[in-house]
N, C-alpha and C positions, 0 to 999 in steps of 0.2 A: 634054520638056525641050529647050530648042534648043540645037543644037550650035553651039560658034562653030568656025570654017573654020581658026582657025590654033590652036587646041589641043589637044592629043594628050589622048585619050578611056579612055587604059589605067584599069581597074579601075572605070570609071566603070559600077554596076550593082551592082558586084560587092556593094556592101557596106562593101568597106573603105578608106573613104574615109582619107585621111590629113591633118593640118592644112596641110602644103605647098600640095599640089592647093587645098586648099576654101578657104586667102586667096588661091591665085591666081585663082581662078572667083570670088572675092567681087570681085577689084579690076577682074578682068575689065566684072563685070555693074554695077562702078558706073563703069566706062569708058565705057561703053555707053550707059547712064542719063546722063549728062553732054554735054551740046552739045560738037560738037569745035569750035565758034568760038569756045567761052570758054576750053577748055585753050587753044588757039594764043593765042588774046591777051593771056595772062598773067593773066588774073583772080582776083586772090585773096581775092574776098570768099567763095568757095565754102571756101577751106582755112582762115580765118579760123572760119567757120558750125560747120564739121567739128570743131575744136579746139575751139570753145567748147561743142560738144554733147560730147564727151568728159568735158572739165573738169565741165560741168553732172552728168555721172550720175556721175565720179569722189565728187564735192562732194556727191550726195545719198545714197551708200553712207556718207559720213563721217560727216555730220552726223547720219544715223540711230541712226552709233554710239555718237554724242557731243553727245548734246541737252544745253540747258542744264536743269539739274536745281535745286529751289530747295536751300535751306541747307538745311534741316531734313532733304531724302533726304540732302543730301551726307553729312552730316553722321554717316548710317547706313548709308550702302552701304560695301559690302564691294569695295573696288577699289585695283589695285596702288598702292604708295605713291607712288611718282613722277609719277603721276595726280592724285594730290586736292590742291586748290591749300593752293600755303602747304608745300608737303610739302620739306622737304630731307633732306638725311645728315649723317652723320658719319662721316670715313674714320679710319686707323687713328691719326694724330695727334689723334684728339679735337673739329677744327676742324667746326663746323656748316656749310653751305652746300647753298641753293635749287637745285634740280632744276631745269632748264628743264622746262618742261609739253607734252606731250603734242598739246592741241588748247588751244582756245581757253575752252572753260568750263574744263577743267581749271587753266587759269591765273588765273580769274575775271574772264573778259573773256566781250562779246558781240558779236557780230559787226557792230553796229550804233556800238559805242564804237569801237571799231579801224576803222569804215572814216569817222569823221567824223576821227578821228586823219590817216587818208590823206591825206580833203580839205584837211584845215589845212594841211597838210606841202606837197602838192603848189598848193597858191594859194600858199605862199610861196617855192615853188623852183619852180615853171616846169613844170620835168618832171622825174623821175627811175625809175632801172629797179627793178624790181621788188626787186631785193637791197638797191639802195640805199635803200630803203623799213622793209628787214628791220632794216637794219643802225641806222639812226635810230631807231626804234618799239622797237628789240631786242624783237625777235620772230623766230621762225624763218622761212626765205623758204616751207619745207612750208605753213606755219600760214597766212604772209599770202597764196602762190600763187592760191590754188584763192577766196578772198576779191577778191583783182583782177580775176581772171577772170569773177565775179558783178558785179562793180562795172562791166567791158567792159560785159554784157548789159544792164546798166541803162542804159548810156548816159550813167553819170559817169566814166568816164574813158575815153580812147583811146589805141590802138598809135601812137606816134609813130616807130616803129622796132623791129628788133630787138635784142635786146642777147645775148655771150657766154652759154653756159650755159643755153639754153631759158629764154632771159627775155626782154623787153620794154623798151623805152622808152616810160614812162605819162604820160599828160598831161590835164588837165582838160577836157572839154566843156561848154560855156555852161551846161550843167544842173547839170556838177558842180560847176565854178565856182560858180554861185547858192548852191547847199547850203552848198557849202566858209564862203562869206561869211556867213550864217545861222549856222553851228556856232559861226564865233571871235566872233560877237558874244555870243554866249551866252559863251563861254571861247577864249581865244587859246591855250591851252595847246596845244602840237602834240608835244612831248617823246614820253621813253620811255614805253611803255604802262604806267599804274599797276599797283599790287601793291594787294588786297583786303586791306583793314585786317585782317581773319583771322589772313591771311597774317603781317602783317607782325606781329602781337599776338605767335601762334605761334612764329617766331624769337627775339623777346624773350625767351621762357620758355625757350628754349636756348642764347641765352649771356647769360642772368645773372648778374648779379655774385656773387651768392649761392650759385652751382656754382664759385666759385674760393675757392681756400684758399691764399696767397701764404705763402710760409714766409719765415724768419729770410734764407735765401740770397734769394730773393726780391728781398726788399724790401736788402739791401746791391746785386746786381745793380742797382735800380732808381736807387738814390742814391749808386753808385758817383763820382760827377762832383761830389757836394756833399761838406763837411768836415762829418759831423753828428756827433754825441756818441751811444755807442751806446747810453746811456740811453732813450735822444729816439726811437731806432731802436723801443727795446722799448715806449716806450709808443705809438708808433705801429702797431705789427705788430697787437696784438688790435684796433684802433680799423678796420683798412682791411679786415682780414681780414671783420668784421661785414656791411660792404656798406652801410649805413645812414647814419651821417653821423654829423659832427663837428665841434667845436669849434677852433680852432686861435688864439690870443690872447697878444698882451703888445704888448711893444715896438716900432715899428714902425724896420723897418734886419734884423732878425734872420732873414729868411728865408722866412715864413709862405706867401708865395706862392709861392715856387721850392719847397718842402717840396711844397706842396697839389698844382702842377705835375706833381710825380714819380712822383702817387702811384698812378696808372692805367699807369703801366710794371709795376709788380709784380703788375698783371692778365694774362691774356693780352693778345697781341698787337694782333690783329684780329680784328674781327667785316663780317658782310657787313648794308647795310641797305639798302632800296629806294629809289631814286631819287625818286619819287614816289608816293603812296597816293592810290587811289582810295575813295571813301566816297558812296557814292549816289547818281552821276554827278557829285560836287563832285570837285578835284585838289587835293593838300597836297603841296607840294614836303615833301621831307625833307633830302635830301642839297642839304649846303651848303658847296660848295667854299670859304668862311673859314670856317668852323669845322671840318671833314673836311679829313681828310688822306688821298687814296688809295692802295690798295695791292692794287695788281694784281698778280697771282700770275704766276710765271715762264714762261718758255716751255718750259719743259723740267717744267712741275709734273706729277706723276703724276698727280693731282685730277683732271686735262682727259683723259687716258685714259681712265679708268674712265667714267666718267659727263658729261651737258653740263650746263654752270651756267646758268642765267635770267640774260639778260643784263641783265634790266629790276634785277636787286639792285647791288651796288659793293660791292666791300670797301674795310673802311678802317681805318685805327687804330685801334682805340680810342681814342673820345674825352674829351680833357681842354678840358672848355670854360671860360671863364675871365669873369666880368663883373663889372663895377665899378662906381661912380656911377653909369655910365650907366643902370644897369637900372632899367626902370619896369615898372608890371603890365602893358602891351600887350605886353613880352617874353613872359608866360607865358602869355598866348592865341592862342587863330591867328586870324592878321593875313590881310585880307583884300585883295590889291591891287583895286583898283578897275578901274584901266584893264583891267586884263587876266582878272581876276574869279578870280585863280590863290591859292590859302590858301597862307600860310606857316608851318611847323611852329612851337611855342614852344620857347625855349632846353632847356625840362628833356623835351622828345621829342627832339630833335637829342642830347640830354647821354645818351641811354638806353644803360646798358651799358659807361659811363664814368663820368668825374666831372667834376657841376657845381661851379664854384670861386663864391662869391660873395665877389669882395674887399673890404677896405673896408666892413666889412658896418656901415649904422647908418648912411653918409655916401649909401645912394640918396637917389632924387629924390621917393622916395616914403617913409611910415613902415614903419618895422618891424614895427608890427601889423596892415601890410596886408597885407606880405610873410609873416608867418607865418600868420597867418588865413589863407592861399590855401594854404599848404602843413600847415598843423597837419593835413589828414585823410591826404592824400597820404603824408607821410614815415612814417605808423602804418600804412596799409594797402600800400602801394606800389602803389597805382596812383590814376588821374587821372580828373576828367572834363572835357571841352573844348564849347566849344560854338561850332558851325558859324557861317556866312553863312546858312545858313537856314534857324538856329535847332535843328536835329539836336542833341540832345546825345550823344557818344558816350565812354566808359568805354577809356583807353590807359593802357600800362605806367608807374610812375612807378619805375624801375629804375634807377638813379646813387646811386654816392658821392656825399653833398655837402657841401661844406665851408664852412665860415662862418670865414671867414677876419679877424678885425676887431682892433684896437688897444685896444680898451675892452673892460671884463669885461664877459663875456654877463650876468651878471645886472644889469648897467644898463641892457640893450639889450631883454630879453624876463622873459615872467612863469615860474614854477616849470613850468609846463603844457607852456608847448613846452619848457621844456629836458628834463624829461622825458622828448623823444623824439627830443633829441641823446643818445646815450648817453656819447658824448666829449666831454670837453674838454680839452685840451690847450694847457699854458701853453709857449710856444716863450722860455725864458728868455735875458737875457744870455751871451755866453759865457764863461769863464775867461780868464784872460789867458796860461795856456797854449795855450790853442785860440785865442787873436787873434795872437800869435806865429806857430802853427802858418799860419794863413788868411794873414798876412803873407808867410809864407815860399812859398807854394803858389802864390798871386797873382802875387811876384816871377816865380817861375821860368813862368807862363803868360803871362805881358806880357812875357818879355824883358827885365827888369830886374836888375842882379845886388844880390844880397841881401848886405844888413850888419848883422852881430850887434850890433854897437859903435852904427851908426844908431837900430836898432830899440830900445835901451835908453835911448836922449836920448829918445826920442819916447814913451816910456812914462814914463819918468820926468817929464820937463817938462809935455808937453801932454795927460797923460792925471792918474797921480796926483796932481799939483801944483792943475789945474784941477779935482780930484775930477769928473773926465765920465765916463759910463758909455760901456762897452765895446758896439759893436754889429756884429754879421756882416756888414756892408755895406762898413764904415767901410778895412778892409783893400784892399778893390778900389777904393773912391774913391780912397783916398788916393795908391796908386801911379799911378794912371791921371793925377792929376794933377800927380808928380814927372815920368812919363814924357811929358807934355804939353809941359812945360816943357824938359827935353833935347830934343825935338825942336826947339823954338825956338830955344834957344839954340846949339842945334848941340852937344851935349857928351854923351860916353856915358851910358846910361842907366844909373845906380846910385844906390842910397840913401844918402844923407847927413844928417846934422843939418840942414844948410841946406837941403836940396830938402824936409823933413821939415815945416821952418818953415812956408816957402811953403804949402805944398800946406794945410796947421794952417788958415795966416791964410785962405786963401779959403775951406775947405771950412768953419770951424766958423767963419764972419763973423758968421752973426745965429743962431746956436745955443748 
């Protein structure tokens, strides 16, 4: 063995080697090995080579651990739950939410989707560091690390710098560019990393509408803000409590859409749902900032202690989705954008877990018997089938309240068969003229108006019994709205009188 001239030789023989000694004689003897004109001249393509031979045997201890395995073993091995994708908890509140994963099968990704993800991202921003990659993709920087560093040695992407925290400033090379351009002409999609329909089926079946049982308190919590009759309450309570769907009909003025509205408050809160689903390398947006409402959990939530959430899900309201005339049957398919080759969820997968409102039902752009033929199988089995851009058909939760909200009696609208599988209907009646009194008085005092017993008795008397006009739940907040219209014009406090009573008569009921 050669000695070197400036190291002290103690124990050296003896046997008992210690790890001090034997990295100093390692660093030694690749001191040695190394030209001293490349350390003086600062060359660091050698400390580069070194890093990436580390990362390289880190990276193949990993993935030895963590092959991608097909559905059929996943599906039968025996492996910690916060590992198998699609897997989340429940903490002591009852609330479900997604585990972030472990590695990258665990999450249902390959290594090959996450790094044309890279490409898109970095052709469209220049360069960014490695976290800022994590933080976009939501994926962990562990997960995508050891992934860039593979992408280094291929020669798609380069060190443009160092960045904070053992990271990197990455940037495309001519090669990885080419690819990057190849991936988005196929799909522009460069978003959060998709969630495996599994996954996202899975969640479904954990906040079901069908695991909540909203009680009597409930459902007043819910419509505390409406004047409703507790009638209306009870026969609403067994209808929402079902999960299934219903009827909701009469007069149009009395409420039916602010009722249908309210009626995913006497659900729980929030559920969490995936930004985007992946399906056979096609992308299905899900999460749709107009229709979702987010709701990101505190910063003090105990949730985030215990355990880390998948950033690639969102929590959100529960949602109440609401369509009208507008809706035609390309709402219940996924919509395929062309330019960018990205699928859009249909209204009743965005509604899962909430409630679909169909207002106005009988005034779409399409018939009724198109509309129900697409759902006659769906609302009896709850679930769906959709069919792809390329042709896939695949089997999704059909999991929503849904309410058929319309002015004309359902049985003008549909045959015995589907009503059958409304098991509600509910007629939302006129009100009493105790309760239009009462809506009067409630309305005053929320508009700032002051209320007159002596007014409100001309206006019932003259322009309601005398005209025999039926009474409607709306009619109370038009009305004031347009006494108070009119004191602001004329400059005069705002109170109820016989004459502001007139007014407001002659314009609101002109051609009615």
């Amino acid at each position: 063995m050669r000695k070197s001239p400036n190291r002290p030789q103690e124990g050296v023989g003896s046997g008992d080697y210690n790890l001090g000694a034997w990295s100093i004689m390692s660093t030694q003897a690749n001191e040695e090995a190394m030209p001293q004109t490349a350390v003086e001249d600062g060359d660091t393509s050698r400390f580069d080579a070194l890093m990436d031979r580390i990362h390289q045997l880190t990276k193949a201890q990993s993935s030895a651990q963590s092959r991608v395995m097909p559905e059929s073993e996943v599906a039968g091995a025996v492996r910690p739950r916060e590992l198998v994708v699609g897997s989340g908890r429940e903490p002591s509140d009852g609330e479900w939410y997604p585990v972030e994963p472990a590695t990258l099968s665990a999450g249902g990704l390959t290594e090959g989707a996450v790094e044309a993800l890279v490409l898109k991202t970095l052709n469209g921003r220049a360069e960014a560091t490695g976290r800022d990659l994590s933080e976009h993709l939501k994926l962990a920087f562990r997960i995508i690390d050891p992934l860039l560093h593979s992408m280094k040695q291929d020669r798609l992407v380069a060190h443009k710098g160092a960045a904070p925290m053992n990271d990197y400033v990455y940037q495309l090379t001519e090669l990885g560019r080419e690819r990057g351009k190849k991936f988005s002409e196929h799909c522009t999609y460069f978003g959060a990393a998709p969630v495996p329909l599994s996954a996202y089926i899975e969640s479904v079946r954990h906040q079901t509408l069908t695991n909540q049982h909203p009680t009597e308190e409930d459902l007043h919590r819910a419509f505390e803000d409406l004047l409703i009759d507790k009638k209306m309450l009870l026969r609403l309570g067994p209808a929402i409590n079902s999960g299934r769907g219903m009827f909701l009909y009469g007069a149009p003025g009395n409420g039916k859409t602010s009722i249908a509205e309210r009626i995913t408050k006497a659900f729980g809160q929030t559920i969490w749902i995936p930004r985007a689903i992946g399906i056979d390398g096609e992308i299905m947006r899900l999460f749709d900032p107009g229709m979702h409402e987010e709701m990101p959990l505190p910063a003090n939530e105990g949730l985030l202690d215990s355990c880390k959430i998948d950033p690639r899900w969102i929590r959100i309201r529960r949602p109440t989705i609401v369509v009208g005339g507008e809706l035609t049957m390309d709402h219940l398919e996924v919509t395929l954008n062309t330019s960018t080759n990205v699928s859009e969820a249909p209204i009743q997968l965005k509604s899962n877990c909430g409630t679909l409102v169909i207002d106005d039902f009988g005034r779409q752009r399409m018939t009724t018997d198109q509309l129900l033929n697409r759902w006659i199988v769906p609302l009896e089995k709850r679930y769906d089938f959709l069919s792809l851009a390329s042709g896939k058909k695949i089997q999704v939760p059909f999991d929503q309240l849904i309410v058929f909200s319309t002015n004309l009696e359902p049985k003008q609208l549909v045959d015995d068969a589907f009503l059958r599988r409304i098991p509600y209907k509910i007629e939302v009646i006129d009100p009493s003229e105790e309760a239009f009194r009462s809506l009067l008085r409630v309305m005053a005092g929320k508009l700032g108006v002051e209320y007159s017993e002596e007014a409100v008795d001309y206006l019932m008397t003259k322009h309601y019994r005398a005209a025999n006009r039926p009474l409607r739940c709306c009619q109370p907040r038009d009305l004031i709205l347009q006494v108070l219209n009119l004191c602001r014009y004329t400059n005069r406090p705002a109170k109820l009188t016989p004459e502001m009573f007139d007014f407001a008569v002659e314009n609101y009921f002109a051609v009615m």
